[in-house]
Every structure is written in structure tokens, then in C-alpha cells.
C-alpha positions in Angstrom: 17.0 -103.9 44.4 16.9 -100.2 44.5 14.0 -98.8 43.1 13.0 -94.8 43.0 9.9 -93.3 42.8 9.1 -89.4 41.9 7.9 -87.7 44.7 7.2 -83.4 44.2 10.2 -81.9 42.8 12.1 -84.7 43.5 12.6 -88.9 44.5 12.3 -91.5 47.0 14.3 -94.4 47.1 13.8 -97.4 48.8 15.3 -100.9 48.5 13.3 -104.3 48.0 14.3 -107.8 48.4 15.2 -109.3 44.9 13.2 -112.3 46.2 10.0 -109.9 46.7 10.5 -108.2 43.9 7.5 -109.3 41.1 8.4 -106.6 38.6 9.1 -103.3 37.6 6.3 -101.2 35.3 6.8 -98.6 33.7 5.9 -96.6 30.1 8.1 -97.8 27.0 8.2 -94.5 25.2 12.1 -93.8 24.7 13.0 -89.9 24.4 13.6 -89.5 21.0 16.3 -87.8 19.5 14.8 -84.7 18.7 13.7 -82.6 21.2 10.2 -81.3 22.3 10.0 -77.9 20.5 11.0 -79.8 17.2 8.7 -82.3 18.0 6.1 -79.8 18.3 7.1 -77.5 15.2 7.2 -80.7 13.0 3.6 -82.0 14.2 2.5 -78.7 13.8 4.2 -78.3 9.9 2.2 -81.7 9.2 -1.6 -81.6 10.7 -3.4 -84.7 11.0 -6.7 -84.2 8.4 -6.9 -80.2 8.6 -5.5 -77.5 7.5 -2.3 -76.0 8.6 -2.7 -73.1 11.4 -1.1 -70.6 10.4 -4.1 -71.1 7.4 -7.2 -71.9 9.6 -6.1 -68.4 11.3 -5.8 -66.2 8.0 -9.6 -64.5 9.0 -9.8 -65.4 12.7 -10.3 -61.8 14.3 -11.1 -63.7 17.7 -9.0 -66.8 18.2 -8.9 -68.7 21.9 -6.4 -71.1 22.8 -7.6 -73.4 25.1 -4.9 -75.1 27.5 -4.2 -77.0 30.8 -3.9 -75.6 34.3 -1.4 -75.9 37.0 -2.5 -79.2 37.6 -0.8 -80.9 34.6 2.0 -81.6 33.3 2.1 -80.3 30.0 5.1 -78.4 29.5 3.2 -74.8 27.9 6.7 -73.2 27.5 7.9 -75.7 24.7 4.6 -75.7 23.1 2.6 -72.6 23.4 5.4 -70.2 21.4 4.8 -72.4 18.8 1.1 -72.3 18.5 1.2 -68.6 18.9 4.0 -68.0 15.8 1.5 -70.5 13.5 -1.6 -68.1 14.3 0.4 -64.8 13.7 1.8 -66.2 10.6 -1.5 -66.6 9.0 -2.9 -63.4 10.8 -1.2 -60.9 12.6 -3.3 -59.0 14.0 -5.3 -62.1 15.4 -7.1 -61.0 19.1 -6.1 -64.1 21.1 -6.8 -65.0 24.6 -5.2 -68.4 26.2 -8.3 -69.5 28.1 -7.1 -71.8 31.0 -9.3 -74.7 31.4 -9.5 -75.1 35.2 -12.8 -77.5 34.9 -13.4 -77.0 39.2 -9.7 -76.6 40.3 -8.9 -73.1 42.1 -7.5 -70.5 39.5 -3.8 -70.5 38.8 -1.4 -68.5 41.0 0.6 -65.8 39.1 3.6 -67.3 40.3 2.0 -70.7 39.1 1.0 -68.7 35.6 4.8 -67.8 35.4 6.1 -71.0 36.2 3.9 -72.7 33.8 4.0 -70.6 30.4 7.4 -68.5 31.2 7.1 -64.6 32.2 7.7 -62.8 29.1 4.6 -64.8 27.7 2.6 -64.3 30.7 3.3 -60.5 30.5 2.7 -60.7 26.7 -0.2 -62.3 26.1 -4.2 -62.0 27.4 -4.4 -65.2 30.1 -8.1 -66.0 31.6 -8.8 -68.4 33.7 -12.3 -70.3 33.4 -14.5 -70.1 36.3 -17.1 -72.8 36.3 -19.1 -71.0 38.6 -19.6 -68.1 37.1 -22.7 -68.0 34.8 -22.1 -64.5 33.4 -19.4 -66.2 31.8 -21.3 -68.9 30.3 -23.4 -70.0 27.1 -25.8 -72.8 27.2 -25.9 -75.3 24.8 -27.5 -78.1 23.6 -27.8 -80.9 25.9 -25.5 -83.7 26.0 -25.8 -87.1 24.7 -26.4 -88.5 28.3 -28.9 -85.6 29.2 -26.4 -83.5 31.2 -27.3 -79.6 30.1 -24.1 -78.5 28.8 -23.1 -74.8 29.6 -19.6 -73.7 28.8 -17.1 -70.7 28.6 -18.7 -67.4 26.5 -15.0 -67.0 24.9 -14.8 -70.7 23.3 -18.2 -70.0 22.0 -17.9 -66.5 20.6 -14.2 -67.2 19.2 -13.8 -67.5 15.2 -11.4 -70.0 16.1 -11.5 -72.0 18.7 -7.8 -74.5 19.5 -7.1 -76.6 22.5 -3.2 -77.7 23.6 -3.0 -80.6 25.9 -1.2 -83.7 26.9 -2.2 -87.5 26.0 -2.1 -90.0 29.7 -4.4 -92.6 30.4 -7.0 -91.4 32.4 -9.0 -93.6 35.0 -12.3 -93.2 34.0 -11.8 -90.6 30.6 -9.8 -93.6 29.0 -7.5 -90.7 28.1 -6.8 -87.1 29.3 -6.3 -84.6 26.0 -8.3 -83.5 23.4 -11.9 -83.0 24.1 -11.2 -83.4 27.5 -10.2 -80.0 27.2 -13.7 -78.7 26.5 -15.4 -81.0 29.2 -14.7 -80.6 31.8 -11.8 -78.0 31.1 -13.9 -74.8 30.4 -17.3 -76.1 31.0 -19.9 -75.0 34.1 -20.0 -76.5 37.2 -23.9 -78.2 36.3 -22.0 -79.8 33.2 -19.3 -81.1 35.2 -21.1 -82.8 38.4 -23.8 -84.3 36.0 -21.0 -86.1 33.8 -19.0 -87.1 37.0 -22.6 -88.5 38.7 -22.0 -91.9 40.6 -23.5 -93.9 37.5 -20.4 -92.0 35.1 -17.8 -93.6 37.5 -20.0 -97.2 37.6 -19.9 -97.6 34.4 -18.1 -100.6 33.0 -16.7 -98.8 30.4 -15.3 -95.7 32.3 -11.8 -97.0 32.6 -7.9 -95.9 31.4 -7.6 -97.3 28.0 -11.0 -97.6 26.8 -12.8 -95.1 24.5 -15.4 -97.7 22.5 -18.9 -97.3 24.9 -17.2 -94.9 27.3 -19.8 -92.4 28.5 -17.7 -89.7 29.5 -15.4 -89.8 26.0 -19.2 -89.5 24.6 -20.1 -86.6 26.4 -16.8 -84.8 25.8 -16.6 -85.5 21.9 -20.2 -83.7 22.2 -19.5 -81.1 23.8 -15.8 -80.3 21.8 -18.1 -80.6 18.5 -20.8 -78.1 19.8 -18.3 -75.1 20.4 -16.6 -75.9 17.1 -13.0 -76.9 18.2 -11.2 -76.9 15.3 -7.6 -77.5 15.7 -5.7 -79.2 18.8 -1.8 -79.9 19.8 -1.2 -82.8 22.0 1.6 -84.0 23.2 2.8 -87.1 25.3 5.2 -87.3 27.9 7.9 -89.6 29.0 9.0 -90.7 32.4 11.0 -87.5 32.8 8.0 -85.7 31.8 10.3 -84.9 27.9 7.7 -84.4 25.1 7.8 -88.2 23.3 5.6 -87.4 20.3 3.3 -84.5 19.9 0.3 -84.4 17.4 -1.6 -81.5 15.6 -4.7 -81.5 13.3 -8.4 -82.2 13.3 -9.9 -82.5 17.1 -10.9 -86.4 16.5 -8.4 -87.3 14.4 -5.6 -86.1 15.9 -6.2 -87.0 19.5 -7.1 -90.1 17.8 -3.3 -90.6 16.6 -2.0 -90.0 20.0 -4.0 -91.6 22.3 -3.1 -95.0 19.8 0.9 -94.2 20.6 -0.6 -93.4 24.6 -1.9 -97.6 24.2 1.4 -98.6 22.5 3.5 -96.9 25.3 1.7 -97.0 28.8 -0.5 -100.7 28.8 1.3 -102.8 30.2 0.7 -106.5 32.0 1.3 -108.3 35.4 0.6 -111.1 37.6 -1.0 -109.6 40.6 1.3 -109.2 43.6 0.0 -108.9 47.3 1.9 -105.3 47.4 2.1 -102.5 45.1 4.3 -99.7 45.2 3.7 -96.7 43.1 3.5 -93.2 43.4 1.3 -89.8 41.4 4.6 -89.3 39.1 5.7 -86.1 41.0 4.7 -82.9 40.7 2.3 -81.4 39.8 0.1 -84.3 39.8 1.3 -85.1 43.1 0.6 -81.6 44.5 -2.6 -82.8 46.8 -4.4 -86.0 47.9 -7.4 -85.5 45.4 -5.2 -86.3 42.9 -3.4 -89.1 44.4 -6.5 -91.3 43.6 -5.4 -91.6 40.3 -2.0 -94.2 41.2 -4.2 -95.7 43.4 -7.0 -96.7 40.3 -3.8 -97.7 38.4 -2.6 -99.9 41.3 -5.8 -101.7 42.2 -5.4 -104.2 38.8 -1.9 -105.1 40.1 -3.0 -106.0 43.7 -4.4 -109.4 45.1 -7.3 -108.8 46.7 -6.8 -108.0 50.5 -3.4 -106.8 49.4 -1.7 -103.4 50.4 -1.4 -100.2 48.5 1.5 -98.1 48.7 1.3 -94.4 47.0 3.7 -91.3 47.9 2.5 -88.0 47.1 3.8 -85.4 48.4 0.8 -83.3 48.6 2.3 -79.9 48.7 -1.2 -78.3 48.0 -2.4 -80.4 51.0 -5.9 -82.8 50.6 -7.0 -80.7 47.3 -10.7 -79.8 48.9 -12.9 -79.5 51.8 -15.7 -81.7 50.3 -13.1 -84.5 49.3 -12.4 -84.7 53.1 -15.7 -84.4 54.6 -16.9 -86.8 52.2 -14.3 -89.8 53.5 -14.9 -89.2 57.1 -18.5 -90.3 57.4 -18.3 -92.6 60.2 -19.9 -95.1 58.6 -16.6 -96.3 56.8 -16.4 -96.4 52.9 -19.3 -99.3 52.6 -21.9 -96.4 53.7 -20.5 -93.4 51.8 -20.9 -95.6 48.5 -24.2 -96.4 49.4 -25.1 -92.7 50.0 -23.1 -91.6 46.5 -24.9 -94.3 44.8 -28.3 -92.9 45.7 -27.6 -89.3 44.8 -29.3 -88.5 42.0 -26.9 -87.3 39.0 -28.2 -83.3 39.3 -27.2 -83.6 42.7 -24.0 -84.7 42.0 -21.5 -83.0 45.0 -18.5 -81.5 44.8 -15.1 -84.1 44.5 -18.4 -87.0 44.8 -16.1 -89.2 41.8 -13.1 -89.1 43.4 -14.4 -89.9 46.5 -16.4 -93.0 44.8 -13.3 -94.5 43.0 -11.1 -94.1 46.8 -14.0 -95.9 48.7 -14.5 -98.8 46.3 -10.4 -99.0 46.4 -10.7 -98.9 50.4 -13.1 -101.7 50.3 -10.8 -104.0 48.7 -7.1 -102.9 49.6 -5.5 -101.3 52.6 -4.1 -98.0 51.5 -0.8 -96.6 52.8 0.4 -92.6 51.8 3.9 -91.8 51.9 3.4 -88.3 52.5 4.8 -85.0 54.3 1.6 -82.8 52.9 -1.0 -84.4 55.1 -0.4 -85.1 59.0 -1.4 -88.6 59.5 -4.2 -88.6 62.1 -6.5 -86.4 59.1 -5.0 -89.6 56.9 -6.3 -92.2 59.3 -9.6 -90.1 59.8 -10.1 -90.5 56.0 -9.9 -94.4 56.1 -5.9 -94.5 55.0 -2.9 -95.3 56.7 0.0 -93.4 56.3 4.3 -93.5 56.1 6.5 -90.4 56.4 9.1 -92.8 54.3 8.9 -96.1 51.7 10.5 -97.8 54.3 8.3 -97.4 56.9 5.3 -97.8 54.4 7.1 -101.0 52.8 7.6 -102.6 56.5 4.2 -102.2 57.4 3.1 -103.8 54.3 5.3 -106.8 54.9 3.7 -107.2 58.7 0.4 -107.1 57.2 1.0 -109.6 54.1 4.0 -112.1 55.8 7.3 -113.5 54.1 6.6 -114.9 51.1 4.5 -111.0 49.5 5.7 -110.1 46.4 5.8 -106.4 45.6 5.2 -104.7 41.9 6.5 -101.7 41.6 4.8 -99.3 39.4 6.3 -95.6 39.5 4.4 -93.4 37.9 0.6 -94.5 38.4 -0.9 -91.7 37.1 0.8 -92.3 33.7 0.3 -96.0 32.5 -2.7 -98.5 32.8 -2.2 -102.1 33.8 -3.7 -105.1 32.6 -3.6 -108.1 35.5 -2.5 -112.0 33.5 -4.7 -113.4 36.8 
């Protein structure tokens, strides 16, 4: 069977064996008929427990509008107009800046900017991006619940009203990306961030896609979105195609609440374990470096038998996504000694792109690992502990070699949007 996975601006293809082929996962939100900027308009004409916009912004002089970077998905040109007619509506002469929550990631391109939100908008409108490092720019706050200090951006602080836009996914260890996620670790400082992604964070039992009841990190983030008063959100979720499937508007909890229950409905899905998966990051721009090709790789590791094979393709146009990410996974000790050494950093000393590194390793200790992948030259892949393929037919017939005749295959294609459940 052909199967065809999103790969940067495009697809690979490859063809499997219907006698290896275990199943086929992927999210069960249909595009509905309407499209995104109705969707949008109608969840905004119909907030979940608030008031509407256009009203929360009648004596707003300062009003910041939090949103994603260049990193996501969420499609700002269908949903930013909208947010910014609702504010002017209620007050026209509203000073508002789009703050772009960058958490650690570098700052947007302009070309990135343009791409993202449209020209006329960008040239319109007052865009800063957060810097994390910067402490001129921040305003310490009370601690969070887990002890982490919590500093964050002046401008969400100081705003009269504060409103995030962002997209619903399951997130690996968030249980879903979107609304308070925007606050932490979107526009909060670098402190914040590295004591909430410490090693304990990512070892907790809790800190998985799908699960918000005794997540740490969800408790930390509904903190922090409380402490700088965020009032109002738009979320949205996507479909395969990355097509706005539902959006919802409202009250920050409730809200995000909503959506991440149509996120459940949509994405978790079940399988017998297979000896191979096949998946992929879902294209760009989540596919745009290697840091965030970890994600697929969580979502694949509770469809594979232990011992099995990973397949991800990414094409990793942005390259490895960090210095410290790669330094990190070449300690030639192999991945059982870099979790030993992540595990006994204390949580202030938490290192740069340490979580990501923490999830990879525990995967590499379990699973052999295979990146299909033009964006990375494959002697810094094999340096890092992963194999790689230039091709899912190369990657698949090394799998097969390494697992024999009989291996099944699931095929999952867009890892970084769905969580799996294993029936084993």
C-alpha cells in the first residue's frame, strides 16, 4: 500500500507490503464545511463564559495580543484580522502590540513575520518579539506553584488587556499546546522556563500528551496565565491539511478547556504495538529542525515493541535547531550516561534544550531511531546516537534487515499532531 507522509513544504511516499501493514493512524477531525475565518468569526461572536471582545476592549487603552511564533502552525492570517476588528469595534483607538511568544526560540525573520501574519498586517500593526533573556524586559512575579520564580514579559503585565491566540495539539509532556501555554513558556524568562522543563518536569508520570489531571507543567502554566491576568483567548485546531477544524474563544480556562476536549475526541487514538513505526513531524514548520523532531518520535514510542525501530522524516530545513541540543547527544558516554547526568542536575541548573534531550535519550534507550532527512548530513546524525535515510525506502529497508520478515509497520503520519494509546 502507498502511504504518504508530510515532509517540509511537501510529501514522501513510500510503499508497504499489505502483509506488513498493522494500520494507518491518523486524527478524525473532518474539515467542516465552513471555512476557518467563519469558524473563527462565529467562535468569536459566541465566547465561552466571558464577555464578548469587542466589550472586554471598550476601556482597554493598552491591549497585547499574545500569539505563536514561526514555529507553529497556527495559521495568524485567518485569525489575527479577526481579533483585531473585535478589539477596534469596542475601542478604536486601542494601543495594541502583538507580542510574539518565542519562549527560547530565535526571534522571527521578517520574511518569517510576513509569511506568518501577511504584509499589510505586518506593516500595519506594532509586532514584538519576546526575548527571554532580556531582564529589562521582564517583571517578576510571584512564584509558581512548583517553586520556579516566575518572571515574564513587562508588556503582558502592564497591558489593560491582556489576550492570547493559539492552536490546540497534544503536546508530549504539556498534555496540550494552547492556552496558557502561551504565557509559559511563550513570553516568560529564561529562569522560568529551564526550572519548569528541569529533569523531574519531564519524569513525571503525569507529564504526557493527553493528560492535564496532576500534570505539573499544565499546573505551572494555569499559574502563571492567572498571575498576568489573561483574560480572553482564541484557539483553534487543525486538521491533517493543517484547515482550522474548530476554533474556540472565551474565558482562558474555559475555553481552552472546550478545545482541548474536541483535541481528545479527534487525535487519541489506539493500536497494537508493531515492531516498526513510521511517522513523520507533520511538515513544516514543525518539521523545520531536529529539536523539534522529538516530538513524532514521543508519539511513536507507545506504538513500537520494544527493541523495535523508529522511523521519523523531517526535513530539518532550519538544521538541528541548537548548539546545546547537539552537544548534549554527543557525550560519548551514549544516552544511558547523559540521563544520568540530566537526572542529577539540579532544576536551577536546568541547561539549555536539557528536556528535549531527556525525552530523545530515554527513546534511544529503548528503540533504534532512523531520520529521513536532507537538513542534517548523516555522520552529525550518527554522532548524536541516530541513524539516518535520505529516502522512506532506504529507512524502511533497513528497518526490515534489523526486525526480519514477519515486522509489521504502523504508520502514523503526523506524530506531532495525535497521541496513541498501545491495546498491548
Amino acid at each position: 500500500m502507498k502511504v504518504k507522509l508530510p515532509y517540509g513544504y511537501s510529501f514522501l511516499e513510500a510503499d508497504i507490503p499489505d502483509k506488513r501493514l498493522a494500520g494507518i493512524l491518523t486524527t478524525t477531525a473532518a474539515h467542516p464545511k465552513a471555512g476557518g475565518v467563519a469558524l473563527v468569526e462565529e467562535a468569536l461572536a459566541h465566547p465561552i463564559e466571558s464577555a464578548g471582545l469587542s466589550e472586554l476592549a471598550e476601556k482597554a487603552h493598552k491591549v497585547v495580543i499574545v500569539t505563536s511564533d514561526h514555529t507553529r502552525p497556527l495559521p495568524s492570517r485567518q485569525t489575527m484580522p479577526s481579533l483585531l476588528r473585535e478589539i477596534r469595534l469596542g475601542n478604536p483607538k486601542a494601543e495594541i502590540t502583538i507580542l510574539i511568544a518565542t519562549g527560547l526560540h530565535r526571534p522571527p525573520t521578517s520574511a518569517e513575520l510576513e509569511a506568518k501574519f501577511g504584509v499589510e498586517l505586518v506593516e500595519r500593526e506594532n509586532f514584538v518579539a519576546h526575548n527571554a533573556e532580556d531582564s529589562s524586559s521582564l517583571v517578576r512575579l510571584a512564584d509558581l506553584p512548583s517553586g520556579a520564580p516566575f518572571l515574564v514579559n513587562r508588556l503582558a503585565v502592564e497591558a489593560d488587556l491582556l489576550i492570547a491566540e493559539g492552536f490546540i495539539e497534544p503536546h508530549f509532556f504539556a498534555g496540550y499546546s494552547g492556552g496558557r501555554k502561551s504565557i509559559l513558556p511563550g513570553i516568560s524568562g529564561r529562569e522560568t522556563i529551564l526550572v519548569n522543563h528541569s529533569a523531574a518536569f519531564i519524569d513525571h508520570p503525569n507529564t504526557q500528551s493527553g493528560t492535564l489531571s496532576g500534570n505539573i507543567f499544565h499546573r505551572d502554566m494555569v499559574d502563571a496565565a492567572g498571575q498576568v491576568n489573561l483574560r480572553f483567548i482564541l484557539n483553534v485546531t487543525l486538521d491533517e491539511g493543517k484547515n482550522i477544524a474548530a476554533a474556540f474563544a472565551g474565558h482562558p480556562d474555559e475555553a481552552f478547556a472546550r478545545g482541548a476536549q474536541f483535541v481528545e475526541k479527534t487525535t487519541k487514538l489506539t493500536c497494537k504495538r508493531a515492531e516498526i513505526v513510521l511517522t513523520s513531524n507533520g511538515g513544516y514548520p514543525l518539521d523545520q529542525n531536529l529539536y523539534q523532531a522529538v516530538k513524532s518520535l514521543r508519539t511513536a514510542e507507545y506504538a513500537a515493541l520494544k527493541g523495535g525501530v523508529i522511523i521519523t522524516a523531517a526535513s530539518c530545513l532550519d538544521g538541528i535547531g541548537g548548539a546545546s541540543f547537539q552537544s548534549m547527544l554527543t557525550n560519548p558516554g551514549g544516552p544511558k550516561r547523559i540521563l544520568e547526568e540530566i537526572r542529577s542536575t539540579p532544576a536551577a541548573e536546568t541547561s539549555l534544550d536539557q528536556w528535549q534531550v531527556q525525552v530523545l535519550v530515554r527513546i534511544l534507550q529503548e528503540y533504534h531511531v532512523i531520520v529521513v532527512t536532507e537538513g542534517v548530513k548523516p555522520e552529525v546524525l550518527s554522532a548524536m546516537g541516530l541513524d539516518s535515510a535520505t529516502n522512506l525506502e532506504e529507512a524502511l529497508n533497513k528497518a526490515y534487515t534489523r526486525t526480519g520478515p514477519a515486522a509489521k509497520v504502523v504508520v502514523i503520519p503526523n506524530g506531532a499532531g495525535v497521541f496513541i494509546e498501545s491495546e498491548d
